[in-house]
C-alpha positions in Angstrom: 10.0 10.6 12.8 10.8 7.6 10.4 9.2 6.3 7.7 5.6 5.4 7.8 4.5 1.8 5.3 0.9 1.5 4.6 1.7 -1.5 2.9 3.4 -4.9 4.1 2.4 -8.2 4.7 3.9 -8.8 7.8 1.1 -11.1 9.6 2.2 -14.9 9.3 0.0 -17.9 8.3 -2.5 -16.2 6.7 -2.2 -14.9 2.9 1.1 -14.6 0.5 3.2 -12.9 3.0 4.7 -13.7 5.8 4.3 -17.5 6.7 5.8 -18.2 10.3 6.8 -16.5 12.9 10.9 -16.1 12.1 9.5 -14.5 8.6 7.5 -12.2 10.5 10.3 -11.4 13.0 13.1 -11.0 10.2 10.7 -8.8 8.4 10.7 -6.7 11.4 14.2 -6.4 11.7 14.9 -5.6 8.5 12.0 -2.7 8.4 13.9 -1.1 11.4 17.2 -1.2 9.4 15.7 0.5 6.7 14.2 3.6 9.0 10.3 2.2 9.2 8.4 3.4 12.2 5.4 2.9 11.9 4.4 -0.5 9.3 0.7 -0.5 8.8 0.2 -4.3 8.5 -2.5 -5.3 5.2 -3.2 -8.5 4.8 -5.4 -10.0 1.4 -9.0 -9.6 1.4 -9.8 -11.0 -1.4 -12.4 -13.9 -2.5 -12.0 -17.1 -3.6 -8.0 -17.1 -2.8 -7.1 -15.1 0.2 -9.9 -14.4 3.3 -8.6 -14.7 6.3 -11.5 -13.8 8.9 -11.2 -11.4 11.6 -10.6 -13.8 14.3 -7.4 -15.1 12.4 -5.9 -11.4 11.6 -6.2 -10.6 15.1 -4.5 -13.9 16.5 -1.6 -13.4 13.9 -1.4 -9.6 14.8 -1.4 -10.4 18.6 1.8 -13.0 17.7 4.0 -10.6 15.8 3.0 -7.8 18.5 4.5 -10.5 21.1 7.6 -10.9 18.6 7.7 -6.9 18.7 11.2 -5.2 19.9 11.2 -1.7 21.1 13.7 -0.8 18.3 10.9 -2.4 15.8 8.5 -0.5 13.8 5.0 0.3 15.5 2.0 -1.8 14.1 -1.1 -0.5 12.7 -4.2 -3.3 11.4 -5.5 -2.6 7.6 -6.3 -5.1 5.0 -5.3 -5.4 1.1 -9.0 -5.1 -0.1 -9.5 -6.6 -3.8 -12.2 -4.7 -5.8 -14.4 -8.0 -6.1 -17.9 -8.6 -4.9 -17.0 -9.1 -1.3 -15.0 -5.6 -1.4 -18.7 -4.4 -3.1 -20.7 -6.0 0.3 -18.7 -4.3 2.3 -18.8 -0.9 0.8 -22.4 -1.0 0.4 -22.7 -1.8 4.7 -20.0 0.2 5.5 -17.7 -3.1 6.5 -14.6 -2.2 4.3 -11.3 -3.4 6.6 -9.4 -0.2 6.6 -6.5 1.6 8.5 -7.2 1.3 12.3 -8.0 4.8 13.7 -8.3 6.0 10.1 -10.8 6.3 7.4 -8.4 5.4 4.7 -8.4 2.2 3.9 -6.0 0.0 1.0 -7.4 -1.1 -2.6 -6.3 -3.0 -5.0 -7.7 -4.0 -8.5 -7.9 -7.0 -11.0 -4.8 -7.5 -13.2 -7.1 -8.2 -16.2 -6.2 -5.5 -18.6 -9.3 -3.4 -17.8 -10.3 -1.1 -15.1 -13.4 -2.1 -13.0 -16.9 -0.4 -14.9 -17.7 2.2 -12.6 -13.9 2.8 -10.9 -14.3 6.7 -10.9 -18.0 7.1 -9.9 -17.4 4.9 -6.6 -14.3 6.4 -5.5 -16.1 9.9 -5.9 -18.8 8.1 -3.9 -16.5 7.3 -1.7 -14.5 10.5 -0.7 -18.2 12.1 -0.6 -18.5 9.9 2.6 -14.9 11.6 3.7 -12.9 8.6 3.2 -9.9 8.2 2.1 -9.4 5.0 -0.5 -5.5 4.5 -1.3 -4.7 2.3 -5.1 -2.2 -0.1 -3.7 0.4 -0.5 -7.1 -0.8 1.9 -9.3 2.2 0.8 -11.7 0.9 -2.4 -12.3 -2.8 -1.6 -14.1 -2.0 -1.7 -17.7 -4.8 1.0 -18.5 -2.5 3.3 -16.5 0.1 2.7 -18.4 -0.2 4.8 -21.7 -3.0 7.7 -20.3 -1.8 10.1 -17.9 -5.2 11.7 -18.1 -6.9 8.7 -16.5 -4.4 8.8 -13.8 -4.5 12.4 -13.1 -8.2 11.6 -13.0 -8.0 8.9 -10.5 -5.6 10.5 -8.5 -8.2 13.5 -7.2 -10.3 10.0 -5.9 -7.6 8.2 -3.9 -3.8 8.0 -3.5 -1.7 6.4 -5.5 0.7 4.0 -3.6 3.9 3.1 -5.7 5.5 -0.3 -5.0 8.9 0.7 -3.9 10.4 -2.6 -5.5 8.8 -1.5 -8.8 11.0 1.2 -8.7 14.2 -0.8 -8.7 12.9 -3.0 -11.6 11.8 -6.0 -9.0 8.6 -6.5 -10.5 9.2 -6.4 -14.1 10.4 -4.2 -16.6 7.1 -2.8 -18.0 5.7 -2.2 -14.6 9.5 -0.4 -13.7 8.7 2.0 -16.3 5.4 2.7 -15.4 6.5 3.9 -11.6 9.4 5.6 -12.7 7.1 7.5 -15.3 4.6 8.3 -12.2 7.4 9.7 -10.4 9.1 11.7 -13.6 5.0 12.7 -14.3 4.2 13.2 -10.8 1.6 11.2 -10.7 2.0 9.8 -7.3 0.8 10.6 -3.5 3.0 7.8 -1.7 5.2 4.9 -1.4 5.2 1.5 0.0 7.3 -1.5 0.7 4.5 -3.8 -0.1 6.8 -6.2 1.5 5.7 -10.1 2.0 9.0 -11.3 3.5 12.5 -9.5 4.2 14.4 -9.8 1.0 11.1 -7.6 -0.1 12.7 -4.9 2.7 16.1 -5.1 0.4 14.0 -4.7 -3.2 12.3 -1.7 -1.4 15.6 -0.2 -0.1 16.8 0.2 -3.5 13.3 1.3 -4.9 14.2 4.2 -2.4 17.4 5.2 -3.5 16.3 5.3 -6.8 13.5 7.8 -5.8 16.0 10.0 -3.8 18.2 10.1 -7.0 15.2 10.7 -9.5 12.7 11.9 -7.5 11.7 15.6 -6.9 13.4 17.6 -4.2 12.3 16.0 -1.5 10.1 13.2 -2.4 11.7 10.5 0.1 10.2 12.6 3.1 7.1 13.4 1.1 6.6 10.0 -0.3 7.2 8.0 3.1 6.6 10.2 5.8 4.3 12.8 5.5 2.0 12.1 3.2 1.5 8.5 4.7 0.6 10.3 7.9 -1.8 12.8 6.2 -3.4 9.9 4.7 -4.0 8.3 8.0 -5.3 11.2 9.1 -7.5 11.4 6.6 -6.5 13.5 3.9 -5.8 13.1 0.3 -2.5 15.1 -0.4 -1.2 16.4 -3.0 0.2 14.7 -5.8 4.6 14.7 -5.6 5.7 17.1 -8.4 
């Protein structure tokens, strides 16, 4: 078994990811190089910027299926859901976009300096209703930052997801430092490319390394194998220590 991504943008035409077809089908290629499997594809949900409906995900995911290689990674639908009032709709009818075959679905939250009023009460709310939410970029919430006691918190609610590229130092230096400290810390479930076009693949790759280098014994396996697939399953594991 390879690696398993719950996080890429992989679809084409429809947020900040991939935007035609060849970006798609290089991202692909580039995935299989790297030893991804399975690439759980997550486009934005998010108001006001990034909304594609249902009808356009599943056009886009029917292309890049028909751009699909056997050596390719298999596909598997989420969504990148934004903590915003049309993530709030959702949750109160049961509509969140999550994992197919899966009740975890992806989160992310608003890079406004402040965690969402409430954040810990719906997430136990949440997991009382046996799902499974996963914090896409945990690195990159300045609250998180400078309280490991709010994260330890959080992470008994939902998994933390660590941009790979943070690791390497891809997405600034403050944000580096916060992943490497959730990894030194172990204050982390997973990993994820979070990859919106192929050079993101590359970023990710050396995100990796620096994991397998830094990490606890083991974490690669852990981090992108099989927690990922205990998450799908539905199950929050263990934090990597």
């Amino acid at each position: 078994m390879g690696f398993v991504d719950l996080h890429s943008h992989i679809l084409f035409g429809i947020d900040d990811g991939a935007q035609k077809a060849t970006d798609s089908s290089a991202m692909l290629d580039a995935l299989a190089r790297f030893g991804v499997t399975e690439s759980c594809v997550t486009p934005h949900q998010k108001a006001s910027q990034y909304l594609p409906s249902a009808a356009q995900i599943a056009a886009s995911l029917a292309d890049v299926h028909a751009l699909r290689r056997p050596h390719h990674p298999t596909l598997r639908l989420g969504a990148e859901n934004m903590w915003d009032d049309v993530f709030f709709q959702r949750l109160q009818s049961g509509t969140i976009p999550g994992y197919a075959d899966s009740p975890a679905f992806l989160i992310e939250l608003p890079l406004n300096g402040t965690l969402p009023i409430g954040l810990d009460q719906a997430l136990f709310k949440i997991r009382l209703a046996k799902q499974v939410p996963v914090l896409a970029h945990p690195e990159r919430y300045q609250p998180l930052w400078r309280d490991d006691d709010l994260c330890q918190t959080l992470a008994t609610q939902c998994a933390f997801l660590l941009d790979l590229p943070a690791l390497a130092g891809f997405h600034g230096k403050r944000e580096a430092k916060a992943a490497r400290h959730m990894v030194e810390a172990g204050l982390f479930h997973a990993v994820a490319t979070d990859a919106h076009n192929a050079e993101d693949v590359s970023r990710a790759a050396e995100g990796l390394a620096w994991l397998r280098k830094h990490g606890p014994k083991h974490a690669v396996e852990r981090a992108f194998t099989e927690a990922p697939q205990a998450i799908l399953a539905g199950q929050l594991p263990d934090l990597i220590r």
